[in-house]
N, C-alpha and C positions, 0 to 999 in steps of 0.2 A: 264678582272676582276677576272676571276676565277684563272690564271694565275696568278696574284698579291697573291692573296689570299691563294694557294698554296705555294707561294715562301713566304708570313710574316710567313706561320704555319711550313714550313721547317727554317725558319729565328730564330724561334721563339723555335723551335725543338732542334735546336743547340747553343740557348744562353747557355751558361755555367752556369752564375748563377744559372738561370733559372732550370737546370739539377741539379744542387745542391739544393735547397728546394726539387724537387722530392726523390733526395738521402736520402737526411734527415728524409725523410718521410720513405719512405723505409728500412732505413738501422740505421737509428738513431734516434729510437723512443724515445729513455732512455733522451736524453738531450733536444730533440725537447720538449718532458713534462716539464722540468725547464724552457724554453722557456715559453709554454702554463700558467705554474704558475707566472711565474714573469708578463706577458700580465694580467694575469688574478686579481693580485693583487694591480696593478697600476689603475686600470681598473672601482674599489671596486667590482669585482666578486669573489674574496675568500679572507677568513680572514675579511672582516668587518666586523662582530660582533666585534672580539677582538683587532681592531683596525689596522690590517696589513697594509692597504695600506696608512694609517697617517704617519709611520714610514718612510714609501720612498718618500709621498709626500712631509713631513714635517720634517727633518734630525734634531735631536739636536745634539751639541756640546758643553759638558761645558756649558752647561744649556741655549742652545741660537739656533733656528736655521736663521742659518748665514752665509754667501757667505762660511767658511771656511766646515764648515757640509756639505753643498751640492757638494765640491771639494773633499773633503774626501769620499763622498759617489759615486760620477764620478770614481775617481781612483777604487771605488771596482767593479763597473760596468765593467770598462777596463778589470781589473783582471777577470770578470766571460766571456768577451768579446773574449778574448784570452785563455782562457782552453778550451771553444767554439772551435774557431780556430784550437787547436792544436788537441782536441778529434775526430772534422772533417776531420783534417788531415792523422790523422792515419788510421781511421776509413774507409773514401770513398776515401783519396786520390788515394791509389792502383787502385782505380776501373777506373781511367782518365786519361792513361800511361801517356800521351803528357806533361802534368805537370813536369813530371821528364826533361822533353829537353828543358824548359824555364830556364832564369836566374830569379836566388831569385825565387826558386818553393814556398815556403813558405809562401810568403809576396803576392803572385798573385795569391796562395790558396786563401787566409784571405780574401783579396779585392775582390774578385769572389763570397768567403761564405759570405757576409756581408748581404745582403737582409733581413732576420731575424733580425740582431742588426740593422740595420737602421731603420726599421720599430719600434721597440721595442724605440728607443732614442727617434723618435720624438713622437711618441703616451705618451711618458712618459715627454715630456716637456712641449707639451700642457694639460697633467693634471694638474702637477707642476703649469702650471701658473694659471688653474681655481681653483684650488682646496686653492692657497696662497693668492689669491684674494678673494677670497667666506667665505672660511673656517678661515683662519688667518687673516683676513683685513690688507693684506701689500699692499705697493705701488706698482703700476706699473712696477717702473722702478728700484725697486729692486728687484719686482720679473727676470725681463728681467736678472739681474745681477747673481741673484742666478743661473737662468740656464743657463747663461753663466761658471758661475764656474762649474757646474756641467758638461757640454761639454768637459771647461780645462783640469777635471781630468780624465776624460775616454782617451784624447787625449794622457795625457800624459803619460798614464800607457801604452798606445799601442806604442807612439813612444820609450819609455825605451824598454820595449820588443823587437820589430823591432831590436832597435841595440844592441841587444842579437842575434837575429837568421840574420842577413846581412851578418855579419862574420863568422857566424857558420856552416851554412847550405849549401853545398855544390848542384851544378847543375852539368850535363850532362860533360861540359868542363871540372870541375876541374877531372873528374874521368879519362877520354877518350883523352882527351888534342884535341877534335874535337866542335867542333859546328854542330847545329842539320842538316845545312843545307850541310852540307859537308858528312851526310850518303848518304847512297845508295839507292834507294826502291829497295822493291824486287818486288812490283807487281805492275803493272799501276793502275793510281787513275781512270780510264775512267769505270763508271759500266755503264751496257746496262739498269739498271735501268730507266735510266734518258731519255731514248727514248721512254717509254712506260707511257701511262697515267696515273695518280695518282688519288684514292679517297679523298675527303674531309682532310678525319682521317687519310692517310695513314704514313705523317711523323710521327704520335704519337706512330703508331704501331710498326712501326720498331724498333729493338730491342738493337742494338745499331750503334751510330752515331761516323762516323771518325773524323770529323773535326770539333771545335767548335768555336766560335765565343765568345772571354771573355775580360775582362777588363785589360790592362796591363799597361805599365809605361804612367806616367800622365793621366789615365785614361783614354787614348785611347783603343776604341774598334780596336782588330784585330783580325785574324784568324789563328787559330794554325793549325799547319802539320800533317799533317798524321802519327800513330807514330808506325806503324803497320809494320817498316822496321824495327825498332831498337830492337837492342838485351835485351830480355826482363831480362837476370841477369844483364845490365847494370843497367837499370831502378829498378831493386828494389832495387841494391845497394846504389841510391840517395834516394830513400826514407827508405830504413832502417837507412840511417846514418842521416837525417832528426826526423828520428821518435826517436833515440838516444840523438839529441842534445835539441828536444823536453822534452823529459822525465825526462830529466837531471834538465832542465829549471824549469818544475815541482814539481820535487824533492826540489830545493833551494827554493823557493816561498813556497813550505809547511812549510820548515823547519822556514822559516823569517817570517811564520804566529805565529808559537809553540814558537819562541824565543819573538813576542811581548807579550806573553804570560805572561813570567815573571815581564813585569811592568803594568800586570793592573789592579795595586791598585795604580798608579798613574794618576790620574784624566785627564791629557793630552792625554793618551793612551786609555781612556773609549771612545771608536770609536760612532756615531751614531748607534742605534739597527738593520737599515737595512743594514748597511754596515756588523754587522754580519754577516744578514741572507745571503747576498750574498758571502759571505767570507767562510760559510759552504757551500754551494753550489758549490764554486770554487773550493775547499779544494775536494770534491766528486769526480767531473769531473775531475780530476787532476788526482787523483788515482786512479779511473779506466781506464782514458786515460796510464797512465802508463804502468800498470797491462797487457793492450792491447797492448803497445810494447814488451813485456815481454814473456807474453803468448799465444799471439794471440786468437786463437778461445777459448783456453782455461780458459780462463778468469773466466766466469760468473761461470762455473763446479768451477776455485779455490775459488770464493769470498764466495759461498755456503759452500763449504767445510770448508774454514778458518772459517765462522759464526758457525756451528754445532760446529768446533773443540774448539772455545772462549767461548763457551755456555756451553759446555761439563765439560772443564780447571774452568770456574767460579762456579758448584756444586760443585766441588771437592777439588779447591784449593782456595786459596786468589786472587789469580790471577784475574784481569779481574773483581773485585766484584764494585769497584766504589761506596763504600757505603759512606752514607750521614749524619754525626754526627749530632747530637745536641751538639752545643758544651756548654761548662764545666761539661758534665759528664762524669764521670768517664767509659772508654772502657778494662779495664784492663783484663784479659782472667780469672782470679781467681774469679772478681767479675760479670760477666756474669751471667745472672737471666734465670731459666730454663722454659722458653715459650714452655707449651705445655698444655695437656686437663688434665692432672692430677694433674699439680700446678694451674691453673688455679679453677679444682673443691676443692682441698684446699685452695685455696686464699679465706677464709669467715671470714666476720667478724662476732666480739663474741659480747651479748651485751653489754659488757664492754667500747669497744673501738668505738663502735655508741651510748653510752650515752657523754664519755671524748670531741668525737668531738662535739656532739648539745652540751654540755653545752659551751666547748671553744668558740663555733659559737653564743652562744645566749649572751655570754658578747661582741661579734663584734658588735652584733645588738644594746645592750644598751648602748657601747660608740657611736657608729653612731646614735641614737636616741637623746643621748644627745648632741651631735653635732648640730642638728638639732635645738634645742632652743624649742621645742614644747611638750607639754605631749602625744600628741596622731599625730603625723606625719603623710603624705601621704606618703607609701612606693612605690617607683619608682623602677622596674625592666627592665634595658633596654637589648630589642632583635633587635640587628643589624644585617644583612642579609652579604653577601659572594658579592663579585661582583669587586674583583680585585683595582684600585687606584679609582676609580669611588664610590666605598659604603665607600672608607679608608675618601676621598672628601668630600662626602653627607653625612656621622653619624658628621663628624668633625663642619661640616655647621650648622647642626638642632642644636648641643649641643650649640656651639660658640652662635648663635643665641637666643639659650630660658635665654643663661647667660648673654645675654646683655641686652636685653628687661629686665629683673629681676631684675638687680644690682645682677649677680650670687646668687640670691636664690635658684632657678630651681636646679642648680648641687648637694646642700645640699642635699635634698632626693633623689637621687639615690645610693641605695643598695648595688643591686647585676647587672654584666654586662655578658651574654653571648650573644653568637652568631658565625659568621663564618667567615673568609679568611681576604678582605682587611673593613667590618666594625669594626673588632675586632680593626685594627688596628690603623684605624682612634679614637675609643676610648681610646684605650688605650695610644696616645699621648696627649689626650687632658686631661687624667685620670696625668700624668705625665706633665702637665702646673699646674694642680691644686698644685699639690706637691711642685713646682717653685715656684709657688705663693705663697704661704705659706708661704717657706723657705726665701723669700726674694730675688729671685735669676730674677725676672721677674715682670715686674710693672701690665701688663694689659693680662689675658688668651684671651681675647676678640678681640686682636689686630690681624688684616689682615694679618700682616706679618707671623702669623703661621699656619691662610687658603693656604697662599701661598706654607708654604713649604710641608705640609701634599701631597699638587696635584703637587710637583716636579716628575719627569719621575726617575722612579725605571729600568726601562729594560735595557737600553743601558748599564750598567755594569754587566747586567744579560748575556744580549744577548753575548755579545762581551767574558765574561767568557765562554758561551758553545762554539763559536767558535774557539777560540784558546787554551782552556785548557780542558775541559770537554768531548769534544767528541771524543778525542782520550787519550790524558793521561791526569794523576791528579800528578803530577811531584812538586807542590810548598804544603809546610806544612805551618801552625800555630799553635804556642804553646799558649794554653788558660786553665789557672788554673794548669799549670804543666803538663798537659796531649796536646800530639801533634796528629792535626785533619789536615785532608786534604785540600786544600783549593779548594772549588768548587766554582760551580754558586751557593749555597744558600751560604756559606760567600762573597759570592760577593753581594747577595740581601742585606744581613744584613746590612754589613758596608755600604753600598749605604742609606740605610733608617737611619742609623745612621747620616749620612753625611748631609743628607737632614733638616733632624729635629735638626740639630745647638747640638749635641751629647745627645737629649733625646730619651729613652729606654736603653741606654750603662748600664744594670744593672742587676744581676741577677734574678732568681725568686724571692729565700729569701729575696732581702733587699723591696720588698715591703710587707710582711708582716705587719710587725709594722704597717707602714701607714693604711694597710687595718682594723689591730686588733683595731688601735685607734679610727676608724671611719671617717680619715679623707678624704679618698676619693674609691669608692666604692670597692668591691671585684671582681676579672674577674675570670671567670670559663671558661676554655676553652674543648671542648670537639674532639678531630682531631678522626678522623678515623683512627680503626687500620685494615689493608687492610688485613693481614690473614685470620681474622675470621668476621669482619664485626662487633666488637665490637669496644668500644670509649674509650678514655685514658683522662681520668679527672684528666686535669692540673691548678692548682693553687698553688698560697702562700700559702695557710693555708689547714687542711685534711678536709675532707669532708665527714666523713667515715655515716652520718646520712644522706648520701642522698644514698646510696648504701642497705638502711635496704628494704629486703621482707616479705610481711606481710605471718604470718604462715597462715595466713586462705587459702592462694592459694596452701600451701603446703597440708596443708589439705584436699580440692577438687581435690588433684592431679594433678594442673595445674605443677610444681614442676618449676619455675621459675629460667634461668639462669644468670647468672650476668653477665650485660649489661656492664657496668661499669669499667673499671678498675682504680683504684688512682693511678696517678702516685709517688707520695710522700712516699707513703706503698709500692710499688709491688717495686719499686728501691731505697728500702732506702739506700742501698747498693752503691750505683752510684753516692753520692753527688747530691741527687736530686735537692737541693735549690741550687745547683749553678749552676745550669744549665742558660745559658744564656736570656733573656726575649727576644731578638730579634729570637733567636731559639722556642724559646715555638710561638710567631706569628705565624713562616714558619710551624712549625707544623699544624697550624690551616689552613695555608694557602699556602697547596702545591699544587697551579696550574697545574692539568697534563701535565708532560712533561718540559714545561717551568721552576720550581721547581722540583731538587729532593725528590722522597721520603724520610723522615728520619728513618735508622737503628736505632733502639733504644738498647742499651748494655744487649741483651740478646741470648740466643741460640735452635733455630734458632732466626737470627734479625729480632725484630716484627717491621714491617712498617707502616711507618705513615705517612697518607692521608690528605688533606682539610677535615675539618670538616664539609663545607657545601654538602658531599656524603651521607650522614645520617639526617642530622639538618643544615638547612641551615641558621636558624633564630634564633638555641636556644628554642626553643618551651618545648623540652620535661624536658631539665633541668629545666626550672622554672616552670612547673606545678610540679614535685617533687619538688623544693624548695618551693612553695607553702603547696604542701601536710606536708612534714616531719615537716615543723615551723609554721602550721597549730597556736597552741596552743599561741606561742607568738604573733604572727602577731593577733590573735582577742584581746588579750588585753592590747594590747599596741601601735596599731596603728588606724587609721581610713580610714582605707583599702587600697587596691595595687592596684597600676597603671602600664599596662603593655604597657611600650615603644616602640611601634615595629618603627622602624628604616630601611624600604626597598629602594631596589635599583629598585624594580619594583613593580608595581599598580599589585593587584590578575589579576582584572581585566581591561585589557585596556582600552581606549576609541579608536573604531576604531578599533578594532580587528573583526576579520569577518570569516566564515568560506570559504572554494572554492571548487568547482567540483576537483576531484583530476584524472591526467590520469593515463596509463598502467606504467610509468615506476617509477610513485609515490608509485602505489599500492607496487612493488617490494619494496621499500625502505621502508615503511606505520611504516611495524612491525618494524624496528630499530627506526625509525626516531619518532617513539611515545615512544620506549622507553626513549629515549631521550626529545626529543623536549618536551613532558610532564613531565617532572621530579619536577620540581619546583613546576609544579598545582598538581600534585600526595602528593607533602608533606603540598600542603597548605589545601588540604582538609582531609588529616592525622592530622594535628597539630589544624584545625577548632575544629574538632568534640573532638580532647582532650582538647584543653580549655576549649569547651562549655560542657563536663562534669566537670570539674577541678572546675567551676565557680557555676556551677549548688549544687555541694557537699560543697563546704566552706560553711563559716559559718561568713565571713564579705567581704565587699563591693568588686568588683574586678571591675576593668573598663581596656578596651585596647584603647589606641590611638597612631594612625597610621600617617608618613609621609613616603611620596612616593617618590622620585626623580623621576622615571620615569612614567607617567600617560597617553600617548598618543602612540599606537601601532605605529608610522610613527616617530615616534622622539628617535631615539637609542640615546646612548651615549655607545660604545666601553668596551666590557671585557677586559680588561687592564691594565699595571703596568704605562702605556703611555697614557696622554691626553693632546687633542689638546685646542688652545684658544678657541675656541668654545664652545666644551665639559665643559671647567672649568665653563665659562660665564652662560651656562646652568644648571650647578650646582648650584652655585650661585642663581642663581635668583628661581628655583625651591622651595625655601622656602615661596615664595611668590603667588604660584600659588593658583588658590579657594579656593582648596579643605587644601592644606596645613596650610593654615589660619583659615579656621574652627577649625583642629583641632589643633591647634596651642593656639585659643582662649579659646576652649574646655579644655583643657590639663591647662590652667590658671586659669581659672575656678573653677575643679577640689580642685587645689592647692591654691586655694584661694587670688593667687598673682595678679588678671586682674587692680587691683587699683593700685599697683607699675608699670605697662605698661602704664596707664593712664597718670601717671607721666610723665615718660620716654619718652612721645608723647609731 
């Protein structure tokens, strides 16, 4: 028995495969980790919150996920399957001579290295199928089919490659014109080893093994020869010219990524979002597998060095900057705005030009009053929260919602609209139905069909821009308003939301003015973060320069207050401000780290701009200053203000609970509260301002709240992407207890609950 046991651990010693995960481990941590994240993402262990692992469960294409998406996304699999392959190759293959004296070394690498991607397919097919079944309600047997397609495309990306490297790759024969078995040994295979007893452990110990036991044609296990005769410049000659025709391979597949590049602003070429993320991944491994033919040890010393040197090149030059327009304004180098602390302490306004704007602002309020039909109106100021296509969803729902219960009365009294990222943006599509409706252009704002397009998938045009154009060159332009911008992943957000919503928002800032000056549909103030200094760039239609006034008495206690504020309108009049595009002012408000670029803004140095939910993630502090400054109008001519808050998340969960935290918690405690607390840090900031704001008026204020999310165990995804689920849950969250109260509450208020009575 011990004997048996002995010979499986010496059997088992000299699997190949088997010797390759340990290599990997060893020698190839850098790729083994993209391994670990892609397990880990399939898995829902990293990236759920912001949806990661929906994107590879659940593939779209052309707004469908459909046997053709999950074939598209197979093939990218392949593709990350094979720079795998070839990185291994380079990498451990030296360390296994014998390889070089088989025929097709290459091809009985790969099939040797597979253990990791076999394991990775099926673990990812049986999610596929819970995840289509549970999460999507699709049928059985099309889930079966979709991962059938998905199999296809991996299959078939590996067989095209194969007959790339069959022909290519030369073995032992073609160099030497001998076959392995027609060498010589030089020393006999007989060790005296093998006559003395062995421990347990002792195959594991030994430090290396001659002969191994591997997979080879038709998948027959055999055992390879000793390779300990052969001339070792023979052997590295098949693998250097291996590692050549490799890299070459590499090379063309990068370049066939950057050339699909050029079409993807047509909609057939807008790949699934995960087939991005795997296609940068490929794109990595690629070049630094390369890099590694190239340079060998020296590799990671050049990539460090290249990074310093592009880092270096981009302070100094143009080179390398990758900066992010807002596009129609004006970049012109003459008209460049000087961003620095001493235009900044001149940039004050006089009281000249904060009287001009309150009175301009206070004939806004008397045509939107008289709009209203009422002498003394409920003033509605909506605060929408930040929270990616998910708050764009839920602001879009509650509005569509209180205007159908109504007969659209509800929409009349509202105001003024701030807040953050994707609620802004949900309002401000539904702010532009109203305008449709008006003009004639649209029968019913109320209709499904434009819940539907509001929660269409934004990323896969995004994603698919950062991988073949963004992360290494920005190579294609657009001309907009006579000025030529670069075309990134944020004009690829843009036109995608453009696309989505049947060509509403395609407009600049300026032409909503009127609308807003007439009263016909509210005002949006948008506040993005300017990431230099930690101040906010107040972007709208119309100036606002009366909400920027500091009261002297603070100057007078010495407090000497700095200006928080910056107007965009004023500080760039210079720039064509009102033409700046309104899908650009969004991405302003709503630049996702990372996934959105920051925007340069045409000044020097370029001030950059942030999500606005970095600072205010609700709008809070603008409308207790719009409060404060129209103090005077708002007591006598309204019959007080309703503050809309519109979140993506309840303050407080249900079901949230605290936990014993361990040793490696406590390490991470201090980041991960800076963090993980951020949202309850501004909501008990923004508490204690309203409830003075509310406290110092001098007529009615009331706040009513809907939540989408109310249960600590029930996510729905930070994302540009959501699933059937996620929508379904959207949806119906209008409906939940507490949303009803205040839903009834809010009608109440408004005096509308007898037009609901109707409408029932």
């Amino acid at each position: 028995m011990i004997k048996l046991i002995l010979k499986f651990l010496a059997a088992l010693r000299a699997f190949f495969p088997i010797n390759l995960v340990f290599s990997q481990i060893k020698y190839n941590l850098i790729v083994l980790f993209y391994w670990i994240f892609l397990f880990g993402i399939i898995n829902s262990a990293i990236g759920l919150g912001i949806g990661l692992p929906y994107l590879f469960l659940s593939p779209e294409y052309l707004g469908l996920s459909s046997y053709l998406a999950f074939f598209i996304l197979g093939t990218s699999v392949g593709g990350f399957i094979m720079a795998f392959h070839i990185y291994s190759y380079i990498q451990i293959g030296p360390k296994y001579p014998f390889i070089a004296t088989l025929s097709r070394p290459f091809y009985k690498f790969s099939l040797n290295n597979s253990l990791i991607p076999f394991a990775f397919i099926i673990n990812f097919c049986l999610r596929i199928y819970y995840f289509r079944i549970e999460q999507e309600y699709v049928g059985e047997y099309i889930v079966y089919g979709q991962i059938a397609c998905l199999l296809g495309g991996i299959l078939l990306f590996i067989l095209i490659s194969l007959l790339y490297f069959f022909p290519t790759n030369k073995d032992l024969l073609s160099f030497t014109g001998k076959r392995s078995e027609e060498f010589k040994r030089k020393t006999s295979n007989i060790k005296t080893t093998l006559h003395r007893k062995q421990t347990w452990y002792e195959p594991f110990m030994t430090k290396n093994v001659d002969r191994y036991y591997y997979i080879g044609s038709r998948f027959k296990i055999r055992q390879s020869r000793s390779s300990s005769h052969y001339d070792i410049n023979v052997l590295n000659k098949v693998f250097s010219q291996n590692h050549i025709n490799a890299s070459l391979f590499e090379i063309l597949l990068l370049f066939t990524y950057i050339l699909i590049g050029f079409f993807r602003d047509h909609e057939i070429f807008q790949v699934p979002a995960s087939v991005s993320v795997m296609m940068i991944m490929t794109i990595i491994i690629m070049l630094i597998s390369a890099l590694f033919s190239w340079f060998k040890a020296w590799t990671y010393p050049f990539i460090v060095a290249a990074f310093f040197l592009v880092n270096y090149l981009s302070t100094i030059t143009d080179f390398f900057q990758f900066r992010s327009s807002a596009f129609g304004l004006s970049y012109e180098k003459e008209k460049l705005v000087d961003f620095s602390k001493s235009s900044l302490i001149d940039f004050r306004y006089s009281d000249s030009i904060i009287q001009k704007d309150y009175d301009n602002y206070i004939q806004t309020l008397e045509n939107w009053k008289r709009k209203t039909g009422k002498q003394k109106p409920k003033l509605i100021l909506l605060n929408t929260s930040g929270g990616g296509l998910r708050s764009a969803m839920w602001t879009f729902r509650v509005l569509q919602e209180l205007d159908s219960i109504t007969g659209n009365e509800f929409s009349k009294n509202i105001q003024m609209i701030t807040g953050a990222s994707g609620g802004m943006v949900g309002a401000a599509y539904y702010r532009d139905l109203i305008i449709l409706q008006n003009n004639g252009e649209i029968e019913n704002r109320t209709n499904n069909r434009y819940l539907s397009n509001i929660s269409k998938d934004l990323l896969n045009r995004l994603s698919f821009s950062i991988s073949t154009n963004d992360l290494l060159f920005r190579f294609q332009k657009v001309n907009i308003n006579d000025h030529s911008y670069s075309k990134d992943r944020g004009y690829a957000f843009e036109q995608a939301l453009i696309s989505n919503l049947d060509g509403a928002l395609d407009h600049s800032l300026g032409e909503y003015e009127q609308y807003e000056t007439s009263g016909l549909v509210p005002t949006m103030i948008f506040t993005p973060t300017i990431v230099n200094d930690g101040r906010r760039l107040l972007v709208s239609a119309q100036h606002h320069g009366y909400l920027q006034s500091m009261s002297q008495l603070d100057e007078r206690v010495g407090l000497n207050p700095q200006m928080e504020n910056i107007e965009f309108l004023k500080y760039f009049d210079k720039n064509e401000p009102h033409e700046v595009r309104f899908t650009s002012v969004l991405r302003m408000s709503a630049t996702f780290p990372y996934i959105m670029p920051m925007i340069t803004m045409p000044s020097n140095p370029g001030m950059q701009i942030m999500d606005a939910g970095i600072r205010d993630n609700y709008g809070s502090k603008i409308t207790v200053r719009y409060l404060i400054a129209l103090r005077k109008w708002i007591k006598e001519n309204t019959s007080g203000v309703v503050v809309l808050k519109v979140r993506d998340t309840k303050k407080t969960l249900i079901g949230e609970k605290f936990e014993n935290i361990g040793l490696f918690d406590r390490l991470l405690l201090p980041f991960g509260n800076m963090y993980g607390n951020f949202p309850r840090v501004q909501d008990f900031n923004q508490d204690e301002l309203f409830s003075t704001a509310i406290r110092s008026m001098e007529y009615p204020i009331q706040v009513v709240t809907f939540n989408l999310r109310e249960n600590y165990n029930d996510k729905i995804s930070l994302s540009w992407h959501l699933t059937k689920k996620e929508k379904e849950k959207i949806i119906n969250a209008v409906h939940s207890k507490e949303n009803q109260e205040s839903l009834n509450h809010l009608l109440s208020i408004l005096k509308l609950e007898n037009i609901r009575k109707k409408e029932k």
